[in-house]
C-alpha positions in Angstrom: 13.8 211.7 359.4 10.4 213.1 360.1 8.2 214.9 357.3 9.2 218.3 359.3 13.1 218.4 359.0 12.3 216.8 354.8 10.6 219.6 354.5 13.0 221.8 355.8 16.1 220.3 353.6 13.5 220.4 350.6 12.4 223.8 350.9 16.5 224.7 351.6 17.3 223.0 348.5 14.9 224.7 346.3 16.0 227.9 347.4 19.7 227.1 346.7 18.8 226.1 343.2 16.8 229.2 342.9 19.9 231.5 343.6 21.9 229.4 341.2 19.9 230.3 338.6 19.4 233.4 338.5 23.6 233.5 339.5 24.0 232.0 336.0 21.7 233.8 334.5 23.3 237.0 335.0 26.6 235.1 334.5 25.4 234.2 330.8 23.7 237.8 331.0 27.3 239.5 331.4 28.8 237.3 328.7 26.6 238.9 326.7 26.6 242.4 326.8 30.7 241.8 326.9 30.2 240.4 323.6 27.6 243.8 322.2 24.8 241.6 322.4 21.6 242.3 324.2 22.0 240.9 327.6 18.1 239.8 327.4 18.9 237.5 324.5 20.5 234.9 327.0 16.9 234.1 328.4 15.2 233.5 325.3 15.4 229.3 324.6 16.6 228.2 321.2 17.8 232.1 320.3 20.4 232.3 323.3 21.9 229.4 321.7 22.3 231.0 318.3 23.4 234.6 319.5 26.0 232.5 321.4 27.1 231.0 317.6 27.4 234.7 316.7 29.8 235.5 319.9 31.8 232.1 318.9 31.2 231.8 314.7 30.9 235.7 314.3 31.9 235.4 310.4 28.9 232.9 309.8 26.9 231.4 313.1 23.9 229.7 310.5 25.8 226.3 310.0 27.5 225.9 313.6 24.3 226.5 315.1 22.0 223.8 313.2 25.0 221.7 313.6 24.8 222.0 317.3 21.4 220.2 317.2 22.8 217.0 314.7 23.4 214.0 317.0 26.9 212.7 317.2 27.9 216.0 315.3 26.5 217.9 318.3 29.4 216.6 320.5 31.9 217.3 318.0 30.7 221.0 317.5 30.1 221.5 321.0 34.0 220.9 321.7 34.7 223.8 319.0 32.6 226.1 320.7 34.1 225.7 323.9 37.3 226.3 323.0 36.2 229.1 320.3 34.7 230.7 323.5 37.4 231.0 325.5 39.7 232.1 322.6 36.6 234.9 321.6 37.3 236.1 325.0 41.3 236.1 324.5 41.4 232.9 326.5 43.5 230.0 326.1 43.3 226.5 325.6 43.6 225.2 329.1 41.1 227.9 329.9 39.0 225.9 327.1 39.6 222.7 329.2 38.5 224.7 332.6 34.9 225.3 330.4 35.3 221.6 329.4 35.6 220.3 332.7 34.7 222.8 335.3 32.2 225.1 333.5 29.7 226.6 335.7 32.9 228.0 337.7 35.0 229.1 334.6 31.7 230.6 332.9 31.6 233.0 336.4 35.3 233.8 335.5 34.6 234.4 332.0 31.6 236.3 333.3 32.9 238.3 335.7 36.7 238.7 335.3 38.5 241.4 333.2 38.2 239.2 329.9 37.2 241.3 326.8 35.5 240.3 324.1 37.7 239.5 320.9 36.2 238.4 317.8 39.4 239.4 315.9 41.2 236.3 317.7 38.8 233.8 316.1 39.8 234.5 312.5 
């Protein structure tokens, strides 16, 4: 392969990765603003992680999220979460197992399907 066509491929693949990106980020953007939070908070490191605890844990998020960041109790937590998300959204389990196993395609669903937000279904 000459240096011509590995720049081609490379400058191809950056691009793709590019538009994946910003694809999720208004995928994550959508989830956001379908749960009545700011859609900008899903760019912001650290607090897009704990205004997703308030979508999922909307009765207390404060212990979930430092949980989230405990190793070994990470994983556990992180489980939860996926499933609580799909149920927040009136979702059900094998929906939970799409997120699980197949999430970047199941968080365009969730983004951009006709799911509402439903904190009432977490209680």
């Amino acid at each position: 392969m000459s240096d011509s066509s590995a720049g081609i491929f490379g400058g191809m693949a950056f691009l793709i990765n590019i538009a994946l990106v910003v694809v999720f980020l208004v995928a994550y953007w959508k989830i956001f603003e379908k749960a009545g939070k700011p859609g900008w908070a899903s760019l912001i490191p650290i607090y897009n992680i704990y205004v997703m605890c308030e979508i999922v844990w909307p009765k207390g998020p404060i212990l979930p999220c430092i949980l989230l960041f405990v190793p070994i109790v990470n994983i556990i937590y992180l489980l939860m979460f996926i499933f609580r998300l799909a149920k927040a959204f009136g979702k059900d389990v094998l929906f939970g197992f799409g997120l699980l196993f197949l999430g970047p395609i199941f968080i365009l669903i969730l983004a951009f399907g006709d799911s509402t937000y439903q904190p009432e279904a977490l209680t």
